[in-house]
RODO-2510 file (C-alpha; in nm, 4 decimals, decimal comma):
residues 280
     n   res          X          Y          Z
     1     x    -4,1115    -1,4752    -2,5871
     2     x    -4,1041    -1,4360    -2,9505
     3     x    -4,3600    -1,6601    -3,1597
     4     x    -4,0103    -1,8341    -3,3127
     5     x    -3,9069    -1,9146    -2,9516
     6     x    -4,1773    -2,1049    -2,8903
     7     x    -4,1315    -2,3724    -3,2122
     8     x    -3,9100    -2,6522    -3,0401
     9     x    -3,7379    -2,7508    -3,3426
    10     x    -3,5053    -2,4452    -3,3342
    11     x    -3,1680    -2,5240    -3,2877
    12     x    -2,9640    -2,3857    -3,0534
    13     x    -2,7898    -2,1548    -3,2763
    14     x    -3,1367    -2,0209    -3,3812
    15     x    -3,2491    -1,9396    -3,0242
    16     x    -2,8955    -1,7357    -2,9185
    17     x    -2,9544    -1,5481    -3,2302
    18     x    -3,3221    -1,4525    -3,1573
    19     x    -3,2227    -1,3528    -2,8221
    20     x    -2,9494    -1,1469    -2,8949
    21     x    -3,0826    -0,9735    -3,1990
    22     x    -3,1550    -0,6428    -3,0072
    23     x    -2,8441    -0,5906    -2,8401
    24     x    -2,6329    -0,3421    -2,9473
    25     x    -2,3303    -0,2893    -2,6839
    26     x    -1,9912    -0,2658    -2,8226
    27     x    -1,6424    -0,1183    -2,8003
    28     x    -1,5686     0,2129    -3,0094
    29     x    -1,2471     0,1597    -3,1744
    30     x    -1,1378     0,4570    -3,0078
    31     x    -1,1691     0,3391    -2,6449
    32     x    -0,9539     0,1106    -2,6198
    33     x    -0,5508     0,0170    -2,7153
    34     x    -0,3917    -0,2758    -2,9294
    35     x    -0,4206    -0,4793    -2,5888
    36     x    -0,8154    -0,4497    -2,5858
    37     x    -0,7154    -0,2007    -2,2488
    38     x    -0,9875     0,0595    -2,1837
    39     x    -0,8085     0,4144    -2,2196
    40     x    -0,8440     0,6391    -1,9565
    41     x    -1,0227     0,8970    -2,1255
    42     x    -1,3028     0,6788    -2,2911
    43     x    -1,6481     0,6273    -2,1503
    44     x    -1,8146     0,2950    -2,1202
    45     x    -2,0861     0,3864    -1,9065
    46     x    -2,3363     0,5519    -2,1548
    47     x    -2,2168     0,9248    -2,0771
    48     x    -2,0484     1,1328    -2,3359
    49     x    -1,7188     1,3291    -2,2213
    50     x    -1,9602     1,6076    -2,0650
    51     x    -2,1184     1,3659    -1,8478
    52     x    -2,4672     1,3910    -2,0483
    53     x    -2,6515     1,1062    -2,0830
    54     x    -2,6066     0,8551    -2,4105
    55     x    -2,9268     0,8294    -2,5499
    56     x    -2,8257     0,5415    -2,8303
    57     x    -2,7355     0,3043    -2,4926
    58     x    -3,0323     0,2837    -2,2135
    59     x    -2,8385     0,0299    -2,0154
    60     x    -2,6367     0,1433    -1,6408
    61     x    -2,3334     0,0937    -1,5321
    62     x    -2,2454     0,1246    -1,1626
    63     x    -1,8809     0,3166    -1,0860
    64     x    -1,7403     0,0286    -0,8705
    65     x    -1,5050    -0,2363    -1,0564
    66     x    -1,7356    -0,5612    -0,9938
    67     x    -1,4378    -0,7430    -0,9926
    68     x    -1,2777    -0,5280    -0,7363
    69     x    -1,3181    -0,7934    -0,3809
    70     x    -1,3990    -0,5744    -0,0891
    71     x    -1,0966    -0,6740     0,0771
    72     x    -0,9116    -0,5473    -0,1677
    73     x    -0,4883    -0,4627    -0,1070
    74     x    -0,6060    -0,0994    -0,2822
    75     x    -0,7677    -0,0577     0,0894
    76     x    -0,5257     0,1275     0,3223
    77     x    -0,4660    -0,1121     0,6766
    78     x    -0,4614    -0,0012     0,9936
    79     x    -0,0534     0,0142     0,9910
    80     x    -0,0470     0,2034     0,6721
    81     x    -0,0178     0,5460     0,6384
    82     x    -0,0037     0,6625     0,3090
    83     x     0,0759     1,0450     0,3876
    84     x     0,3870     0,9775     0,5852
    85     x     0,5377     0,6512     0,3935
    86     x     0,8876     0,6908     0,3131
    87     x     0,9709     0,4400     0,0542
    88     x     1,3473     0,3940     0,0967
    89     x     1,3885     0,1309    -0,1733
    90     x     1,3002     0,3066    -0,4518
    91     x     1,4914     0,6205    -0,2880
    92     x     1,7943     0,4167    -0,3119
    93     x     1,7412     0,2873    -0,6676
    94     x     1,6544     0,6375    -0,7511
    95     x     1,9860     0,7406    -0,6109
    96     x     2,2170     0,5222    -0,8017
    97     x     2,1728     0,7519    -1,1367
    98     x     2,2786     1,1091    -0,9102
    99     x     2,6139     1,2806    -0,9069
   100     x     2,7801     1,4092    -0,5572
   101     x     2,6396     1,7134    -0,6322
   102     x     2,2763     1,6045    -0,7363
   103     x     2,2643     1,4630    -0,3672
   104     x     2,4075     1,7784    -0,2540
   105     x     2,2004     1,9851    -0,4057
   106     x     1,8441     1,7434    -0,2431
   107     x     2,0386     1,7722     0,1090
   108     x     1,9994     2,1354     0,0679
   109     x     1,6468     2,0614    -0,0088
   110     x     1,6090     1,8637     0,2611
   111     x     1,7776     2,1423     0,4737
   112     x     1,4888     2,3732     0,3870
   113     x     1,2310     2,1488     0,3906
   114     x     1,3351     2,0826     0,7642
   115     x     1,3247     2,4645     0,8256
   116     x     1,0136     2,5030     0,7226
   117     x     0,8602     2,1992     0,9048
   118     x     1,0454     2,3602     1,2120
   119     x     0,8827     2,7137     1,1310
   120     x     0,4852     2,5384     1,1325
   121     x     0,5289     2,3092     1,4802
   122     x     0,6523     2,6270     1,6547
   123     x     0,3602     2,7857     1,5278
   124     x     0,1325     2,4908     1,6448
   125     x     0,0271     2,3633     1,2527
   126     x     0,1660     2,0113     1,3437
   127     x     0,0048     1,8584     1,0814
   128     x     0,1454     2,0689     0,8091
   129     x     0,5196     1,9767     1,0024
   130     x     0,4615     1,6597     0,9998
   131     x     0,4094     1,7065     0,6096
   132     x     0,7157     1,9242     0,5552
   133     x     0,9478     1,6711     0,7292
   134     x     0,7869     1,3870     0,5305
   135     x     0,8735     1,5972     0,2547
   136     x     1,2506     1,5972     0,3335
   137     x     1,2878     1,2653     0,3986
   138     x     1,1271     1,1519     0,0447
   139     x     1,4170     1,3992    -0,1250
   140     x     1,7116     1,3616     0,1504
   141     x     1,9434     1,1352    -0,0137
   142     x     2,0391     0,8092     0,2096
   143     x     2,3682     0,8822     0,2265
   144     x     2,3187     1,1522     0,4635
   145     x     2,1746     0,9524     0,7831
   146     x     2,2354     1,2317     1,0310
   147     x     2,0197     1,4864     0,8445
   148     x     1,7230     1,1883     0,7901
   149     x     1,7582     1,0815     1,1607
   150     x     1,6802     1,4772     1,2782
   151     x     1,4041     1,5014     1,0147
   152     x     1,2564     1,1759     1,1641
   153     x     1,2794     1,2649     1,5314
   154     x     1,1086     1,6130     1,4290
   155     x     0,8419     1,4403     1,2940
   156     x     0,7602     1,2118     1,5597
   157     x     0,8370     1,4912     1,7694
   158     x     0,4816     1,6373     1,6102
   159     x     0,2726     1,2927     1,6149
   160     x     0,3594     1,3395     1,9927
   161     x     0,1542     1,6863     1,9918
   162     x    -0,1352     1,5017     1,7797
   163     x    -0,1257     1,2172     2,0362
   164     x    -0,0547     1,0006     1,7581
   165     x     0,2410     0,7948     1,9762
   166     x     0,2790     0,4594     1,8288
   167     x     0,3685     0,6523     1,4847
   168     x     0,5958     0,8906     1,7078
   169     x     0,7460     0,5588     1,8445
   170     x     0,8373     0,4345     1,5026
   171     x     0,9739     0,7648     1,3807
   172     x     1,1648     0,7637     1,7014
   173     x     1,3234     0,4188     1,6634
   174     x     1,4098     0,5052     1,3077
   175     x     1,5852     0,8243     1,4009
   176     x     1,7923     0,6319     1,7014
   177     x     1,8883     0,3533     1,4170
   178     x     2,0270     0,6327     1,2015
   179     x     2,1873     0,9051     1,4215
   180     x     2,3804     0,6610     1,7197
   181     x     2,3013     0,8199     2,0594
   182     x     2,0657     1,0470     1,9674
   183     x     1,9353     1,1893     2,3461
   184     x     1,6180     1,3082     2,1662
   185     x     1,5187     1,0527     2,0124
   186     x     1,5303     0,8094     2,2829
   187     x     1,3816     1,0812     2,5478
   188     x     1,0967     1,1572     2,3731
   189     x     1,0443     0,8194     2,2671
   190     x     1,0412     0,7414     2,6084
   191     x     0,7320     0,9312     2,6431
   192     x     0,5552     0,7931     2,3924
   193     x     0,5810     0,4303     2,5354
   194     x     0,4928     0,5325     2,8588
   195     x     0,2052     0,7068     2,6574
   196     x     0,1135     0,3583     2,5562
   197     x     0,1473     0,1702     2,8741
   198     x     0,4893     0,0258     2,7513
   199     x     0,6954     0,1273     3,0989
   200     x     0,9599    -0,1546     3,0940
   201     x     1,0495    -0,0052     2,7549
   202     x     1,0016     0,3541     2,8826
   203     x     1,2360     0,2827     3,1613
   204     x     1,4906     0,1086     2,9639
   205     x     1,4702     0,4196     2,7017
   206     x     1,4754     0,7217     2,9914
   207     x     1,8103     0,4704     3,1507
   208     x     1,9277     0,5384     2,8225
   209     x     1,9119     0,9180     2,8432
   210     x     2,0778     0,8968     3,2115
   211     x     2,3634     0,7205     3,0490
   212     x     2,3918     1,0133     2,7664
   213     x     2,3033     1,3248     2,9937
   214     x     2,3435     1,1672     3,3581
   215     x     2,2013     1,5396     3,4982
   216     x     1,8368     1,5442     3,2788
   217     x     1,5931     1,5961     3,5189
   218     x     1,2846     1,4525     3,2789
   219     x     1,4666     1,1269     3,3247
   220     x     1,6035     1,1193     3,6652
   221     x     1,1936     1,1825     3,7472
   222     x     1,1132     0,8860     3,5510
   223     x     1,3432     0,6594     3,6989
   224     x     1,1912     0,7285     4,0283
   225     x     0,8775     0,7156     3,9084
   226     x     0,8239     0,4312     3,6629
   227     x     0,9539     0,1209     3,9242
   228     x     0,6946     0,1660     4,1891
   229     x     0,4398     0,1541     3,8364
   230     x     0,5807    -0,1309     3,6995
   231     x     0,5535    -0,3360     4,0064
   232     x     0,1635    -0,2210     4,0576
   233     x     0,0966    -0,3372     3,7297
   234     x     0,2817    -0,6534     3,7465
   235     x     0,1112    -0,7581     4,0799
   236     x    -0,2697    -0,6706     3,9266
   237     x    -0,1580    -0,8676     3,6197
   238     x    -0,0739    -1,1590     3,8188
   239     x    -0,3976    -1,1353     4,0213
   240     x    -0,5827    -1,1263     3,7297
   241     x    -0,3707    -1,4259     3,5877
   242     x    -0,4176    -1,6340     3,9123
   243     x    -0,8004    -1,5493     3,9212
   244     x    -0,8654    -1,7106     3,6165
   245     x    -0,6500    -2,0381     3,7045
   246     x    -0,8488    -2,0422     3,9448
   247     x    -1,1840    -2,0478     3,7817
   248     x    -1,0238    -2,3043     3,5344
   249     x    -0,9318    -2,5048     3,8213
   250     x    -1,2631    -2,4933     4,0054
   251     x    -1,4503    -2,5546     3,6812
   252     x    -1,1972    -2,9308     3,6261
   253     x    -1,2169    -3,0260     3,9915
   254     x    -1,5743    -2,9590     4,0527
   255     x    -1,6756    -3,2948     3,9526
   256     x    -1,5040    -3,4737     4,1915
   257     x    -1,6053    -3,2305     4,5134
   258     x    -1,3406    -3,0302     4,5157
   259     x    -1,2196    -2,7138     4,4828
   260     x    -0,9111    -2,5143     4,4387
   261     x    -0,9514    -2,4021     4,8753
   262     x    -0,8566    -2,7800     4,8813
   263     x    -0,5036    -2,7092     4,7853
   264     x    -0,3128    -2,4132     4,9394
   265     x     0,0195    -2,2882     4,8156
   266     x     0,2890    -2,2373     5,0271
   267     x     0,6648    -2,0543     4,9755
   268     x     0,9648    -2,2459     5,0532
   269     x     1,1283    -1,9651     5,2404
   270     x     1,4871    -2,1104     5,1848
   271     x     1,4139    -2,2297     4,8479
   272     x     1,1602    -1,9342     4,7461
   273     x     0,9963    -2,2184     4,5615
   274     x     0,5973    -2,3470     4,6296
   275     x     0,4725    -2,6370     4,6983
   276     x     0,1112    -2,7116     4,7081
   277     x    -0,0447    -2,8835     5,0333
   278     x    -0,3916    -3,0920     5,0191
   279     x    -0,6623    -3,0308     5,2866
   280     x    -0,9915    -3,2079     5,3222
***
């Protein structure tokens, strides 16, 4: 502390002055706009445009924003994916300002975009297909549903080889809403949710296919298949759900000497309904 600091009679003025005397941080009139915005290309860190060090400015400044929060929206969720988005709003508003043949001319595009996506999952480069096809659909106009529909099937067609198959199931369900009774689509969706342990959807989706191509063997398999599946998993899901009513029910009567092998339950076999009988 400076021998002025320590006089009490300074006013507070005084003090703010005396502390602040050595600083010497400010803005270049170069770095930043008429809005006081930092321009992209100036430096505020104490490193020159070659990255050497500033030597007039011995202070450090980290890279992070502080004011950035950690949960910040600039953080990609789990449902995001940021390589395969297809923003259709703002393909539409883009579209309004195109001729007929301005469309035509991205359908073509699209067209060869599709090929070449085509040309890399035969050769087993799924990932680059997947980005081809992605490609296609960010040009292909939305007035041309069929050619979007086969460009989204295709690509969920290639999640399905990366095992990626809730994606695939979303590319799938976009491709059915655009192209009406498109087999494909709701086979190899199909897959996918059995992939994922979603069999009542599965079976609903391969009953589907039946009712478009009553002689595909893929789905006349399933049908025999997924039932007996179903049923196995319904009957351990209501074992586990009656095991734990019964540790809930053991826990409440407990106090008062009883226990759930006090009541038995009992099927009306005319009614099918239960009924619950008391034993001491």
């Amino acid at each position: 502390m400076s021998e002025r600091l320590k006089n009490n009679d300074l006013s507070n003025e005084a003090v703010i002055e005396d502390l602040t005397k050595n600083l010497n941080f400010s803005l270049r009139p170069n770095d930043v706009d008429d809005n006081n915005t930092i321009n992209p290309g100036s430096n505020t860190d104490g490193q020159n445009a070659k990255g050497d060090r500033n030597e007039n400015n011995e202070a450090e400044f980290s890279d992070i924003p502080l004011d950035e929060p950690v949960n910040s929206k600039n953080i990609q969720s789990e449902n995001e994916d940021s390589d395969t988005d297809v923003d259709e709003l703002s393909l539409k508003d883009a579209e309004m300002d195109l001729t007929d043949d301005q469309k035509e001319e991205r359908r073509v595009i699209a067209e060869e975009l599709k090929v070449a996506g085509n040309a890399a999952y035969k050769v087993e480069d799924y990932d680059r297909s997947i980005e081809k096809y992605t490609e296609g659909l960010r040009i292909c106009p939305l007035k041309f549903p069929e050619m979007r529909g086969i460009l989204y099937c295709n690509r969920g067609a290639a999640k399905i080889k990366l095992e990626n198959h809730k994606k695939a199931i979303i590319d799938f369900t976009k491709a059915i809403e655009l192209k009406e009774n498109y087999l494909k689509a709701y086979l190899r969706r199909a897959i996918s949710y059995e992939a994922t342990d979603k069999l009542d959807e599965s079976l609903e989706d391969y009953k589907k296919v039946i009712e478009l191509d009553p002689s595909n063997a893929t789905a006349k398999s399933a049908l025999d298949r997924l039932p007996p599946m179903i049923e196995k998993r319904n009957e351990e899901l209501k074992t586990e759900v009656m095991g734990k009513l019964k540790d809930l029910g053991n826990m409440i009567l407990r106090p008062f000497g009883l226990s759930t092998e006090n009541f038995k339950l009992e099927q009306d076999p005319e009614s099918k309904g239960y009924k619950i009988n008391f034993k001491q």
